[in-house]
DSSP file (Angstrom, degrees, kcal/mol; ACC not computed):
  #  RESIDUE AA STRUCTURE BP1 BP2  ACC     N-H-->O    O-->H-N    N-H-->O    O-->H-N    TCO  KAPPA ALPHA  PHI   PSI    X-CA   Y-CA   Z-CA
    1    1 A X    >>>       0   0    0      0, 0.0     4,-1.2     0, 0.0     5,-0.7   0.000 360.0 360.0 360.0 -58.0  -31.3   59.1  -39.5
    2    2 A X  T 345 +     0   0    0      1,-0.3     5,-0.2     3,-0.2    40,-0.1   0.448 360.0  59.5 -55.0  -0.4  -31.8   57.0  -42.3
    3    3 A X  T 345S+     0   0    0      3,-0.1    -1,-0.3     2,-0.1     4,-0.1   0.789 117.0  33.5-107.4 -51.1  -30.3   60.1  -44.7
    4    4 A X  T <45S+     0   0    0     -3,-0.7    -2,-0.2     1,-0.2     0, 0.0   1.000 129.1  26.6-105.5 -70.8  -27.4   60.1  -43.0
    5    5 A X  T  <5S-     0   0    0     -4,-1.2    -3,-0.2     1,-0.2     3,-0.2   0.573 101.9-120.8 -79.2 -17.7  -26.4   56.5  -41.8
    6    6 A X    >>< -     0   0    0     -5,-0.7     4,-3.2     1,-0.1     3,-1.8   0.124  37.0 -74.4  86.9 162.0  -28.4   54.4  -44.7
    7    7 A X  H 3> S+     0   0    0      1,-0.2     4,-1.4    -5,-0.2    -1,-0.1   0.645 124.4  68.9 -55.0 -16.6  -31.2   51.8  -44.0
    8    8 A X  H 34 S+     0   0    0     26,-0.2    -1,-0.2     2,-0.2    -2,-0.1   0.613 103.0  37.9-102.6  -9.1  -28.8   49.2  -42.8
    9    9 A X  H <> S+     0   0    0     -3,-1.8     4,-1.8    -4,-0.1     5,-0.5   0.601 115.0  53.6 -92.8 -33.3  -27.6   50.9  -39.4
   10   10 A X  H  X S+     0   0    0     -4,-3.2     4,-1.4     1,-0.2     5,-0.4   0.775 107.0  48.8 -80.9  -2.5  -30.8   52.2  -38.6
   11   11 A X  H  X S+     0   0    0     -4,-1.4     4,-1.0    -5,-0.2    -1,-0.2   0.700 111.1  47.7 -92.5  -2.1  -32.3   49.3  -38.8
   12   12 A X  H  > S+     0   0    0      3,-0.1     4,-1.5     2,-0.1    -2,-0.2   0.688 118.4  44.3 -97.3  15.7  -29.8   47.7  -36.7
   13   13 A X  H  X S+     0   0    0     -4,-1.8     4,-2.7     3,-0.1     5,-0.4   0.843 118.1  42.9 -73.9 -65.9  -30.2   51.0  -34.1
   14   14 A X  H  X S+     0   0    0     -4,-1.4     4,-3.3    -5,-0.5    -3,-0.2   0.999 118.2  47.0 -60.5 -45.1  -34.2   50.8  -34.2
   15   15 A X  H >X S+     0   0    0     -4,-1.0     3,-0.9    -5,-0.4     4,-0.8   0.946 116.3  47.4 -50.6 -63.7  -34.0   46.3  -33.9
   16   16 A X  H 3X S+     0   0    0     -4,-1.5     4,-0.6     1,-0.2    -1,-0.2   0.746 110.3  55.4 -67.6 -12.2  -31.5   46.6  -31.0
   17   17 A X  H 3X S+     0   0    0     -4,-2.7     4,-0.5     1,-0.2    -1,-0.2   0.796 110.4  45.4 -53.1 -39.1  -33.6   49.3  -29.3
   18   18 A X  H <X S+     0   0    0     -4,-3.3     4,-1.3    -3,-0.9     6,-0.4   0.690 100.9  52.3-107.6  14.8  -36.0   47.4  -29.3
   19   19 A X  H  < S+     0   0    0     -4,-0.8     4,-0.3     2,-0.2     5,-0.2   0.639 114.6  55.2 -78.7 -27.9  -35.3   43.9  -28.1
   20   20 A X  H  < S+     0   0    0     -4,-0.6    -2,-0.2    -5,-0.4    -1,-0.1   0.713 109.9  48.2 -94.2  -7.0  -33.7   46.0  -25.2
   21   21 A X  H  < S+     0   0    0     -4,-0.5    -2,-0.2     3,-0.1    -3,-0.1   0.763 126.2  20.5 -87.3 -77.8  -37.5   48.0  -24.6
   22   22 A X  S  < S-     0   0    0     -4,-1.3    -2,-0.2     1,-0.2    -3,-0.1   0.739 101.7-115.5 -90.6  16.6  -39.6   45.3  -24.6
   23   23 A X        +     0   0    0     -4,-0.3     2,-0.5    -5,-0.3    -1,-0.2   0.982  61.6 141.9  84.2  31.7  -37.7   42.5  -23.9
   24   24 A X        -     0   0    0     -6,-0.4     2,-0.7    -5,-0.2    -1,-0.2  -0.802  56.0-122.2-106.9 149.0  -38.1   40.5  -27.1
   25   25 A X  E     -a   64   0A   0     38,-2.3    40,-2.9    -2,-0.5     2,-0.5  -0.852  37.5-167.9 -95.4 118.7  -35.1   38.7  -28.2
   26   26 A X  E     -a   65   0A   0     -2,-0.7    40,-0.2    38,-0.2     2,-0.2  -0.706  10.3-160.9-129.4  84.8  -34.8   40.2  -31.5
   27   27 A X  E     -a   66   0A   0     38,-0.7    40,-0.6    -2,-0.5     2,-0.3  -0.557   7.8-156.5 -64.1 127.7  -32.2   38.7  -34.6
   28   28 A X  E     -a   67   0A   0     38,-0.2     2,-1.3    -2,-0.2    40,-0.2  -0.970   7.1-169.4 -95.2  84.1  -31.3   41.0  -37.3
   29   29 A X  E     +a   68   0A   0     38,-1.8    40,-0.8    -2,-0.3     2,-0.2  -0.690  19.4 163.0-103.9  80.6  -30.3   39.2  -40.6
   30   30 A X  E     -a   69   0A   0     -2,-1.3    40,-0.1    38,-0.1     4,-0.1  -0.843  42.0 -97.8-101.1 148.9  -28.5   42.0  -43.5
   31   31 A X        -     0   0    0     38,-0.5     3,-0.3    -2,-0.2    -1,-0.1  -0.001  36.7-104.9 -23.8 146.9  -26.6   41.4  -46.3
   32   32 A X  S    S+     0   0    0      1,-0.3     2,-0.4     2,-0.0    -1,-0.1   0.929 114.5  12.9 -13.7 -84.2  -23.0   41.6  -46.1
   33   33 A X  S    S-     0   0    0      2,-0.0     2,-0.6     0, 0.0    -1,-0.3  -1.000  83.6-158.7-126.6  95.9  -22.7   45.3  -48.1
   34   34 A X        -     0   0    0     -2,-0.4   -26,-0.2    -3,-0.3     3,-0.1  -0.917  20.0-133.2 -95.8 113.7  -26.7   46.7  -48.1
   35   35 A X        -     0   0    0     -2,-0.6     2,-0.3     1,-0.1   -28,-0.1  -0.273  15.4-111.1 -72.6 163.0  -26.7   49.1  -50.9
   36   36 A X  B     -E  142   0B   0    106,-0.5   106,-2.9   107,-0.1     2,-0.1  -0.618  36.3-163.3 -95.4 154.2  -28.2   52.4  -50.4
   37   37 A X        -     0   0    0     -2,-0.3     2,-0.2     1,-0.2   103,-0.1  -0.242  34.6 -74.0-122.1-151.9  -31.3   53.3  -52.2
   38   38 A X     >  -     0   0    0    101,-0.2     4,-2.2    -2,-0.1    -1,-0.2  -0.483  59.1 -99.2-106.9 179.2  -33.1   56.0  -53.0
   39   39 A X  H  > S+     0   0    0      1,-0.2     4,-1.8     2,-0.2     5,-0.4   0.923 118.8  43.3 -53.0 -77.0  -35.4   57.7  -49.6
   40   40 A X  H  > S+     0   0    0      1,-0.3     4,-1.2     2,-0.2     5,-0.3   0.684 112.8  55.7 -68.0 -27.1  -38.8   56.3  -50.1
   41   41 A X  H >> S+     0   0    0      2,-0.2     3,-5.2     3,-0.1     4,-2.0   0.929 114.4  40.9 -36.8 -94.1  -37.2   52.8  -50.9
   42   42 A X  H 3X S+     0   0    0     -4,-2.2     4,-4.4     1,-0.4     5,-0.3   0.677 115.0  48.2 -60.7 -24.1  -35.5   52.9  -47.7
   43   43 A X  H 3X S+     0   0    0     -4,-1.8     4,-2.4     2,-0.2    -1,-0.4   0.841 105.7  53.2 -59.7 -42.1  -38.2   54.4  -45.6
   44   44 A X  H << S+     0   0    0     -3,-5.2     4,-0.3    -4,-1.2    -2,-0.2   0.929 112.4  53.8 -73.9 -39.4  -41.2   51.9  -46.7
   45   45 A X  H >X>S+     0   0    0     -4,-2.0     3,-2.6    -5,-0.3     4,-1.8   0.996 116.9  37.9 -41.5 -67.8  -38.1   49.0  -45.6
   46   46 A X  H >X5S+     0   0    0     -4,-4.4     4,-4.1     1,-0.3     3,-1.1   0.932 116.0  48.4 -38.5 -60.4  -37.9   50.9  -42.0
   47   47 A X  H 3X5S+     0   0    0     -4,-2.4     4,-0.7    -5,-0.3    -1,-0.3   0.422 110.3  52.9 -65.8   1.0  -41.4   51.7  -41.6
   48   48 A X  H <>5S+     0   0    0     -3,-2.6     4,-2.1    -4,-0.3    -1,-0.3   0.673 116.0  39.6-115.4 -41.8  -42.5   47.9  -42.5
   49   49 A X  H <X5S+     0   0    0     -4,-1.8     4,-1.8    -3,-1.1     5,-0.3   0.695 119.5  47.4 -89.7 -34.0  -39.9   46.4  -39.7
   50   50 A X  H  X<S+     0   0    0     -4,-4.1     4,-3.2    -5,-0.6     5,-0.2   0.949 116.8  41.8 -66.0 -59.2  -40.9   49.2  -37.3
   51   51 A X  H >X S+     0   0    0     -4,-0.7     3,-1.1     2,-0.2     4,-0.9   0.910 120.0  46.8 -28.5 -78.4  -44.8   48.7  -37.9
   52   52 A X  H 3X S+     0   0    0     -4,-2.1     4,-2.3     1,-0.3     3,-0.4   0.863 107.3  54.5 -48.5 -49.8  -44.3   44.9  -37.9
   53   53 A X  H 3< S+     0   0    0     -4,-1.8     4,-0.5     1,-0.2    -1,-0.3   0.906 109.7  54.3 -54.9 -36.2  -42.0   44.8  -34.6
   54   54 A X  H <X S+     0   0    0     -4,-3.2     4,-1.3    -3,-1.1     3,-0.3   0.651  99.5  50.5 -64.8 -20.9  -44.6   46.5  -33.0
   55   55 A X  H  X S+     0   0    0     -4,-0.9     4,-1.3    -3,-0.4     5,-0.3   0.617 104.0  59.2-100.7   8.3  -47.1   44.7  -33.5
   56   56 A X  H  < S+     0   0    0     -4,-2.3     6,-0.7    -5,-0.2     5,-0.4   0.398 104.4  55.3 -59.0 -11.8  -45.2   41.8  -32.4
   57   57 A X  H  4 S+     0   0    0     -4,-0.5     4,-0.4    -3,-0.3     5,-0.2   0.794 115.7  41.8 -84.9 -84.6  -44.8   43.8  -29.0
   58   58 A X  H  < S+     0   0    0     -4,-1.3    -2,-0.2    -5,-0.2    -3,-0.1   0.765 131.1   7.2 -39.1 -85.2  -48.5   44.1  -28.8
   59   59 A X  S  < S+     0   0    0     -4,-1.3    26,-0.3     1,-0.1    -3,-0.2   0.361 103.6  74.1-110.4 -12.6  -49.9   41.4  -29.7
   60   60 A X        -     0   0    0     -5,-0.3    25,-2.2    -3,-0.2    26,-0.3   0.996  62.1-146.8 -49.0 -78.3  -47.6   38.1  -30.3
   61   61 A X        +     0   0    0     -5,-0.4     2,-0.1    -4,-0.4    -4,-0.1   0.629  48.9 158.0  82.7  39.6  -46.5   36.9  -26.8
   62   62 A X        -     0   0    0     -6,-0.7    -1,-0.2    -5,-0.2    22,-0.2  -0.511  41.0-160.7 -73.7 156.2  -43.6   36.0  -28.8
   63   63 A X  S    S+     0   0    0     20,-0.7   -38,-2.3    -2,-0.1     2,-0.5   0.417  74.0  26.2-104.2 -10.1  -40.5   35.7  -26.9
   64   64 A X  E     -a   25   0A   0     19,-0.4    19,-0.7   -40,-0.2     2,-0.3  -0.908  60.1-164.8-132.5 157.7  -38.3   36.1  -29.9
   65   65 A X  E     -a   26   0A   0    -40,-2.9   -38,-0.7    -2,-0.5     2,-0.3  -0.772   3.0-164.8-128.0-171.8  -38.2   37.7  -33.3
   66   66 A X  E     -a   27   0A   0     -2,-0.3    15,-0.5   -40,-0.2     2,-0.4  -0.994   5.1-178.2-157.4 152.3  -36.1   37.4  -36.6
   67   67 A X  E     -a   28   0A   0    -40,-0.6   -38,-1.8    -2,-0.3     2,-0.3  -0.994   7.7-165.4-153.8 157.6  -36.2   39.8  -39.2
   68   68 A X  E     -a   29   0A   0     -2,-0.4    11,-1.0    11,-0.4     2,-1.0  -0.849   6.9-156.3-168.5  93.0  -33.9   39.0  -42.3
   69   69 A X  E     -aB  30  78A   0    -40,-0.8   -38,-0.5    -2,-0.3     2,-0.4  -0.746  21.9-174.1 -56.3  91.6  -33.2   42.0  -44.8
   70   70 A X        -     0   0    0      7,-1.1     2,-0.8    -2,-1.0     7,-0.5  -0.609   9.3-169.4 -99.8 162.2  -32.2   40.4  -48.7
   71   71 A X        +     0   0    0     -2,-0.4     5,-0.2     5,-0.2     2,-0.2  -0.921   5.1 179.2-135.2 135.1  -31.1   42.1  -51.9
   72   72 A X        -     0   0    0      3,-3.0     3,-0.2    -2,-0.8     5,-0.0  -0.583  52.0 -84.1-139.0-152.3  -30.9   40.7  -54.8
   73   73 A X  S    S+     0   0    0     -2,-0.2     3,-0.0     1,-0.2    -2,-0.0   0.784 125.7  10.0 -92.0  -8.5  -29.7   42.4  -58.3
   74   74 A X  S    S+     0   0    0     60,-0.1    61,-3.5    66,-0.0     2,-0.3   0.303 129.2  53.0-138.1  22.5  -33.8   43.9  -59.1
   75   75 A X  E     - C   0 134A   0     59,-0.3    -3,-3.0    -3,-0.2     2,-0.3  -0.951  56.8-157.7-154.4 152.5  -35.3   43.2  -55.8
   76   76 A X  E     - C   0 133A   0     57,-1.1    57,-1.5    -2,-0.3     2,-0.3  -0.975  23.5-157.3-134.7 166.4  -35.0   43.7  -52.0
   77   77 A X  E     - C   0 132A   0     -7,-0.5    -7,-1.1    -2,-0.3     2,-0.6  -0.975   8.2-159.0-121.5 137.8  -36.9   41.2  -49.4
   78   78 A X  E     -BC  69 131A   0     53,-2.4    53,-2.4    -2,-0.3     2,-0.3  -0.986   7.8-179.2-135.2 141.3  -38.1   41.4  -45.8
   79   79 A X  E     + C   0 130A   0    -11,-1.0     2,-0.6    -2,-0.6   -11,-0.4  -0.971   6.4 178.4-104.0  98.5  -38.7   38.4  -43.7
   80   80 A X  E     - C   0 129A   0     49,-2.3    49,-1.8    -2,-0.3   -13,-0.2  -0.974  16.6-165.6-115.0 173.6  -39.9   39.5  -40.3
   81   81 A X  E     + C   0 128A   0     -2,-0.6     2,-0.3   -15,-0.5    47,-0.2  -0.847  18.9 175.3-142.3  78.2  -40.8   36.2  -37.8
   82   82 A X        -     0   0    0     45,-2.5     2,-0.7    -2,-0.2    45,-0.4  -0.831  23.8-160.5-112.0 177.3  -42.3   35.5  -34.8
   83   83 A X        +     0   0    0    -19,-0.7   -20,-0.7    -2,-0.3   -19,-0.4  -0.832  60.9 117.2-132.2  91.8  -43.1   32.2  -32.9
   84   84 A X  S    S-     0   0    0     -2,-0.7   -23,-0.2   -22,-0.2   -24,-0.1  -0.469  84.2 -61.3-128.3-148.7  -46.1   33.9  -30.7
   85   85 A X        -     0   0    0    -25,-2.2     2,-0.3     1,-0.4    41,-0.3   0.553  67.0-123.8-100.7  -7.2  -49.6   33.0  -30.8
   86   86 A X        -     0   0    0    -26,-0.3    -1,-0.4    39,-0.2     2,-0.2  -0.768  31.8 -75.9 115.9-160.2  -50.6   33.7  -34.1
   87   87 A X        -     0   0    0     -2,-0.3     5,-0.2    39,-0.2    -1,-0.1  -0.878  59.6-113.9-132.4 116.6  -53.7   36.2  -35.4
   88   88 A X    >>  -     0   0    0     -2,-0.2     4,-1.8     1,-0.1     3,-1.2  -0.106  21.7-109.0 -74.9 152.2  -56.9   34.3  -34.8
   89   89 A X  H 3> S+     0   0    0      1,-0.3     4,-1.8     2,-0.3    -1,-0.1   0.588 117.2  60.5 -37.4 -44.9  -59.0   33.2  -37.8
   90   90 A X  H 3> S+     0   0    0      2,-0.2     4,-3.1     1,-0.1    -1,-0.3   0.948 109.7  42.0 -65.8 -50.5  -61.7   35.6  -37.2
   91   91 A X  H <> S+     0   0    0     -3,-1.2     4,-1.2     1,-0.3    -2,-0.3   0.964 112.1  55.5 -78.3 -61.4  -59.0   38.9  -37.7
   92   92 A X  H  X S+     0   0    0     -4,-1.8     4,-2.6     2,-0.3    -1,-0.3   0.841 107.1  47.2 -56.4 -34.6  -57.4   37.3  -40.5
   93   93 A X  H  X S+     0   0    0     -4,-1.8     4,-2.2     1,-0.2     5,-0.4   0.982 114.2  51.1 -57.5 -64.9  -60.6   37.1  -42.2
   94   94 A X  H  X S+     0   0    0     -4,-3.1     4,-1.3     1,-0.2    -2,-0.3   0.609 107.4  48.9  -7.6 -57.7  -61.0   40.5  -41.2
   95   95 A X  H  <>S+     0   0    0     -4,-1.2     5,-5.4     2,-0.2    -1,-0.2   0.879 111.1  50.8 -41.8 -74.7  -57.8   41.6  -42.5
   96   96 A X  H  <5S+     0   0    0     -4,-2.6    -2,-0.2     3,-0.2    -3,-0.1   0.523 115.1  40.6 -53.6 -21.4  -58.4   39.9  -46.0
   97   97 A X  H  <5S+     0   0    0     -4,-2.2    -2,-0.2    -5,-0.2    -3,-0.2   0.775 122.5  38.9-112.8 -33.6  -61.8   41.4  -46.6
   98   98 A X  T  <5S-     0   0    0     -4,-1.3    -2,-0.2    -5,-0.4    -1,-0.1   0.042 108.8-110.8 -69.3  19.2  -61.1   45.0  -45.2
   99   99 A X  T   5 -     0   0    0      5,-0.0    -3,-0.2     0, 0.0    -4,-0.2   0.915  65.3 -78.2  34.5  57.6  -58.0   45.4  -46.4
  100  100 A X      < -     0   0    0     -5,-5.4     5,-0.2    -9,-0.1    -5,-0.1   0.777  59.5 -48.7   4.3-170.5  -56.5   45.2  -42.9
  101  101 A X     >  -     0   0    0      3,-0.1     4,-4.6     1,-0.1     5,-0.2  -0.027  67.7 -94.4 -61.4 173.7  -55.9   47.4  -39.6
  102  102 A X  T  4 S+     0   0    0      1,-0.2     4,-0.1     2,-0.2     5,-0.1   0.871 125.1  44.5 -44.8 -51.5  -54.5   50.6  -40.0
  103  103 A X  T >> S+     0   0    0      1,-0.2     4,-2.5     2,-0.2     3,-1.8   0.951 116.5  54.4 -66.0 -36.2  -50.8   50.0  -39.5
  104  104 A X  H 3> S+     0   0    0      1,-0.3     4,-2.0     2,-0.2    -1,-0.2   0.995 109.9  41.6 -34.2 -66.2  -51.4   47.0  -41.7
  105  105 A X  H 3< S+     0   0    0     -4,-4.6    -1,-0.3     1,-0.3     4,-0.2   0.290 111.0  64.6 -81.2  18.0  -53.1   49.0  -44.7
  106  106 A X  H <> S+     0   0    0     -3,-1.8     4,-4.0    -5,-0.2     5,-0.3   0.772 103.7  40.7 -96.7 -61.9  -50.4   51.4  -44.1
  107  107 A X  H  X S+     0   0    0     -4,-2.5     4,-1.4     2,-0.2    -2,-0.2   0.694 114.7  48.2 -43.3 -33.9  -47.6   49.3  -45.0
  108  108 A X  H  X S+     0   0    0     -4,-2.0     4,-2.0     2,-0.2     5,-0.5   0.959 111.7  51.3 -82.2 -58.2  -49.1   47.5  -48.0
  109  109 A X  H  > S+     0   0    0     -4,-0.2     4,-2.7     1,-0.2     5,-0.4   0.917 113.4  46.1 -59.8 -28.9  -50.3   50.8  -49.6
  110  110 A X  H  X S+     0   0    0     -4,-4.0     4,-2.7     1,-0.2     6,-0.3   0.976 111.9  49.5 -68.8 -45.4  -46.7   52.3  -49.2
  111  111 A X  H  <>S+     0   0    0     -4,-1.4     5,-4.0    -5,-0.3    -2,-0.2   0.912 110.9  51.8 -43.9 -46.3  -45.3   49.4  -50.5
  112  112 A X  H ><5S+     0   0    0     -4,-2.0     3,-1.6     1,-0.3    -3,-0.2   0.892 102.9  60.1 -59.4 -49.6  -48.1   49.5  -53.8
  113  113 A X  H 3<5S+     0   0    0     -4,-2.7    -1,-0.3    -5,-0.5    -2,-0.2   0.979 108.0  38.6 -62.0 -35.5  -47.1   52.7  -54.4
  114  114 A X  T 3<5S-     0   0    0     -4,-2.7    -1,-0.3    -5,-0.4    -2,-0.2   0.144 123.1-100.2 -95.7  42.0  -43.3   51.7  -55.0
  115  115 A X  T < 5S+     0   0    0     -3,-1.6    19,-0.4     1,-0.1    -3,-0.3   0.657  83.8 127.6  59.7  24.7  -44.6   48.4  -56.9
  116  116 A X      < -     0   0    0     -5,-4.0     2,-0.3    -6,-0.3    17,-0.2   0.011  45.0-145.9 -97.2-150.0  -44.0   46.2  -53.8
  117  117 A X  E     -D  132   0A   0     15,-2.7    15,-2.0    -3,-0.1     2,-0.2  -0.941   2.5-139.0-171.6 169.6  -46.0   44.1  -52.3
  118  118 A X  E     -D  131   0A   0     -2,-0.3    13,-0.2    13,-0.2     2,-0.2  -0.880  12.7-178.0-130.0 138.1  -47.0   42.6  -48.7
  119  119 A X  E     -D  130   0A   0     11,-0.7    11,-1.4    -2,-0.2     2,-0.8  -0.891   4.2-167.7-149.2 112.2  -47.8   39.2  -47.4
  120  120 A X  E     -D  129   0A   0      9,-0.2     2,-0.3    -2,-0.2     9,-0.2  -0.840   7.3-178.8-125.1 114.3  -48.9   37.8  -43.7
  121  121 A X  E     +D  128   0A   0      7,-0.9     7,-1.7    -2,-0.8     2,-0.3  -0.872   5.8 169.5-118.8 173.8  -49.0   34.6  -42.7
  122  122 A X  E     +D  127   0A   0     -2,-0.3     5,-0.3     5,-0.3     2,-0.2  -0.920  13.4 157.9-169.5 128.7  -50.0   33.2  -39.6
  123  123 A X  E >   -D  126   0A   0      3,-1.9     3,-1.4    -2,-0.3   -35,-0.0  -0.713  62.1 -78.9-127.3-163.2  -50.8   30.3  -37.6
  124  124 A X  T 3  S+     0   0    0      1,-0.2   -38,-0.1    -2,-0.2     3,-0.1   0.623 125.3  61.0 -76.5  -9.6  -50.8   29.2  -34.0
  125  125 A X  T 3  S-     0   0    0      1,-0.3     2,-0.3   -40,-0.1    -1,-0.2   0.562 126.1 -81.4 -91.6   4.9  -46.7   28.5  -34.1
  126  126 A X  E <   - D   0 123A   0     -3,-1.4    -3,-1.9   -43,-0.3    -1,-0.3  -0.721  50.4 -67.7 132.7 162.1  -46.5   32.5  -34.9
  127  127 A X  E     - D   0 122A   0    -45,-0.4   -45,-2.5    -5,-0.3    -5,-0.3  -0.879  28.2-157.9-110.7 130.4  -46.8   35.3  -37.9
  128  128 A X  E     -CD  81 121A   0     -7,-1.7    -7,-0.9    -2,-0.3     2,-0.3  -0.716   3.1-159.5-100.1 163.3  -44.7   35.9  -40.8
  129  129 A X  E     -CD  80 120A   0    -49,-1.8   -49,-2.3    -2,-0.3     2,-0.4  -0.983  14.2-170.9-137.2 125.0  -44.7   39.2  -42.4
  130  130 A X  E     +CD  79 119A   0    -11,-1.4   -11,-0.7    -2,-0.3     2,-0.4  -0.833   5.9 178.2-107.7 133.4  -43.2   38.9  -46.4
  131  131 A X  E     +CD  78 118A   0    -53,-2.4   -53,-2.4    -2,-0.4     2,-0.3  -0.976   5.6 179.8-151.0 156.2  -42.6   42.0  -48.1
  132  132 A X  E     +CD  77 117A   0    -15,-2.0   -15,-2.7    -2,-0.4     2,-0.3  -0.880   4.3 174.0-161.1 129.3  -41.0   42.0  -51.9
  133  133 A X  E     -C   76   0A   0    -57,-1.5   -57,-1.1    -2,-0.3   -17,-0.1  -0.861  26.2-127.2-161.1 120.7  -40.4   45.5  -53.7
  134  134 A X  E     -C   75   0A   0    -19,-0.4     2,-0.4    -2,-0.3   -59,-0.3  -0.287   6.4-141.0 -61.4 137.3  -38.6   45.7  -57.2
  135  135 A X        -     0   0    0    -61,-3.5     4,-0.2    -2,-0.1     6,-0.2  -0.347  25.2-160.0-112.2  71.2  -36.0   47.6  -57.6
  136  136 A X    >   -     0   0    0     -2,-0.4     3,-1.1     2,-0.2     4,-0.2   0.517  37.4-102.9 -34.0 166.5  -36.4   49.2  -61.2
  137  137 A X  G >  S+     0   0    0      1,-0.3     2,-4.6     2,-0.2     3,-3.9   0.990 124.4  59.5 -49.2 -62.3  -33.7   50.8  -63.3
  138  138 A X  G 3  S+     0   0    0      1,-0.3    -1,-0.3     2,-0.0    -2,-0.2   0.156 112.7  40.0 -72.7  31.0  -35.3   54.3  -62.2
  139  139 A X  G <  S+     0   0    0     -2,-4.6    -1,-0.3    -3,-1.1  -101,-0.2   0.309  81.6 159.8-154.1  13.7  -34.5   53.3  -58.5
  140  140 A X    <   -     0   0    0     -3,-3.9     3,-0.1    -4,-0.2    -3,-0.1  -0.008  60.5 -91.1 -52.5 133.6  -30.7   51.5  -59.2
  141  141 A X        -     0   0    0     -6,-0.2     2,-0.5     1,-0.1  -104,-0.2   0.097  56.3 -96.3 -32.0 162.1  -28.9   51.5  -55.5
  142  142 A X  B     -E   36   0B   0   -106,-2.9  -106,-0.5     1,-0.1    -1,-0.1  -0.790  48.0 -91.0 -90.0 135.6  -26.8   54.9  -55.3
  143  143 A X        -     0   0    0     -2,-0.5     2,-0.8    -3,-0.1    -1,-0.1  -0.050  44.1-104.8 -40.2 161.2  -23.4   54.5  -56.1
  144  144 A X  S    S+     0   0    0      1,-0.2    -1,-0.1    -3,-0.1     3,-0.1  -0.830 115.7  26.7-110.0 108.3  -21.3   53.8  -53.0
  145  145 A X  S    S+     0   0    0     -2,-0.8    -1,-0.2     1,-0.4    -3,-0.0  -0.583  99.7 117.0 129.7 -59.8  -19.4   57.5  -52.3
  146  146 A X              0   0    0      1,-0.2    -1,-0.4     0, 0.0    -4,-0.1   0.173 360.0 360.0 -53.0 131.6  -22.5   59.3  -54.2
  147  147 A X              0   0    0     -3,-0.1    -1,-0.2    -5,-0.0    -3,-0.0   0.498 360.0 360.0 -71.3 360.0  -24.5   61.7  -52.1
């Protein structure tokens, strides 16, 4: 899907699918015009919002989310948001000294590989999830008509 339609419809396919599965009320925030990038760019994006919405399913009690896609000229951002119950103290220690759960330590290591990097915060108003990956010369957006 993401070969064909670019990162910036499927993520708003996969977000409104799921606010309408579990019942979360789920804001989508993209740039204007999100240029396309090369696969494993757009994929580590997907897989970061999917990972993270899910475990916002699981384990939040949120009743809302936010997720907020940026670009900038050597960088992309993800924001994801929720105002649930947090990740208690003990698991965040946990997290920080194991390198965290599996979906966790899935996401940061794809991200490392493409020079990004991953950041969770959390209190009792809710969990942010921060993600930052550069977008080098050897990864400039695809021309817009270019296959």
């Amino acid at each position: 899907m993401l070969d064909e339609v670019g990162l910036s419809s499927a993520l708003r396919w996969y977000v409104d699918g799921f606010a309408e599965r579990s019942q979360i009320a789920a804001t989508l925030d993209l740039p204007e015009k999100l240029d396309r990038f090369p696969t494993d760019v757009e994929i580590a994006i997907f897989r970061v919002v999917q990972e993270s919405l899910t475990n916002i399913h699981r384990h939040s009690g949120s009743l809302s989310c936010y997720v907020k896609v940026g670009q900038g000229q050597n960088h992309l951002t993800v924001e994801i948001r929720d105002e649930g119950k947090g990740i208690p103290k003990e698991m965040q220690s946990t997290l920080k000294s194991s390198g965290s759960g599996v979906g966790l330590r899935g996401m940061a290591e794809r991200l490392r590989h493409l020079g990004g990097t991953l950041e969770i915060r959390s209190s009792d108003k809710g969990t942010t999830v921060l993600v930052s990956l550069p977008i080098p010369p050897a990864m400039v957006p695809y021309a817009e008509g270019a296959a």
